[in-house]
N, C-alpha and C positions, 0 to 999 in steps of 0.2 A: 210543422206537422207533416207538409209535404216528403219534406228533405226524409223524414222518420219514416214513411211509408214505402220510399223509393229502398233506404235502406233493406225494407225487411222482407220487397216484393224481390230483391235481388238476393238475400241470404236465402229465400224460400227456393227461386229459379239455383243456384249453387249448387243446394243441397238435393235435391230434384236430379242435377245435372250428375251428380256425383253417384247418387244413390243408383241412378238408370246405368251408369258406369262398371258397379260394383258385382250388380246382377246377369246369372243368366237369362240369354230369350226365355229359356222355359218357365224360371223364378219371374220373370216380368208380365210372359203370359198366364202365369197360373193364379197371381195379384191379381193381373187385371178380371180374370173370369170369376174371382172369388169379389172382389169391389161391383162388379156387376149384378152376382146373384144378392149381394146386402144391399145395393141400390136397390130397391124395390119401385120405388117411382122413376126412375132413370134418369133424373138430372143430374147427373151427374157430381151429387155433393153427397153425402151419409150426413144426415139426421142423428141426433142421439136414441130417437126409437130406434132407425135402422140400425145404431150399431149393437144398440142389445138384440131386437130379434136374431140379428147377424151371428153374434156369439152363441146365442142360444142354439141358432141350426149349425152353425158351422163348426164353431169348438165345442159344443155339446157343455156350455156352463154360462151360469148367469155370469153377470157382469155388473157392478154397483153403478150409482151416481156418480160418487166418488171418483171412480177410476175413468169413468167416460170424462167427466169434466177436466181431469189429469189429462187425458188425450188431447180433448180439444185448445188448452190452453196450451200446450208443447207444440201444436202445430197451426193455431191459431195466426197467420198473419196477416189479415185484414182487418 
């Protein structure tokens, strides 16, 4: 289970690595201040409330269960 973990902390850190690669500063800075205003308690993780309130203010549209749970499981690796 170990061995499975290391695997998928390192495809997460990859993709991470690659994605901060692909971006402008300004696309990186503008993430980050958008992941900050839907952090609402600041720990730095998003909640499935915070990500519907999040859509609600930020892209002006609900957001199902469905779809949240689709997210969390695509970036899910812990």
């Amino acid at each position: 289970m170990t061995k499975f973990h290391a695997h998928n902390m390192m495809k997460a850190a990859t993709l991470t690595f690659i994605g901060s690669q692909l971006l402008s500063k300004e696309e990186r800075e503008e993430l980050a201040r958008v992941f900050k205003k839907i952090d609402q308690n600041g720990d730095g993780k998003l909640s499935k409330d915070e990500i519907k309130d999040g859509y609600i203010n930020h892209f002006g549209r609900l957001i199902s269960d469905k779809e949240i749970d689709a997210m969390f499981e695509a970036v899910d690796t812990d």
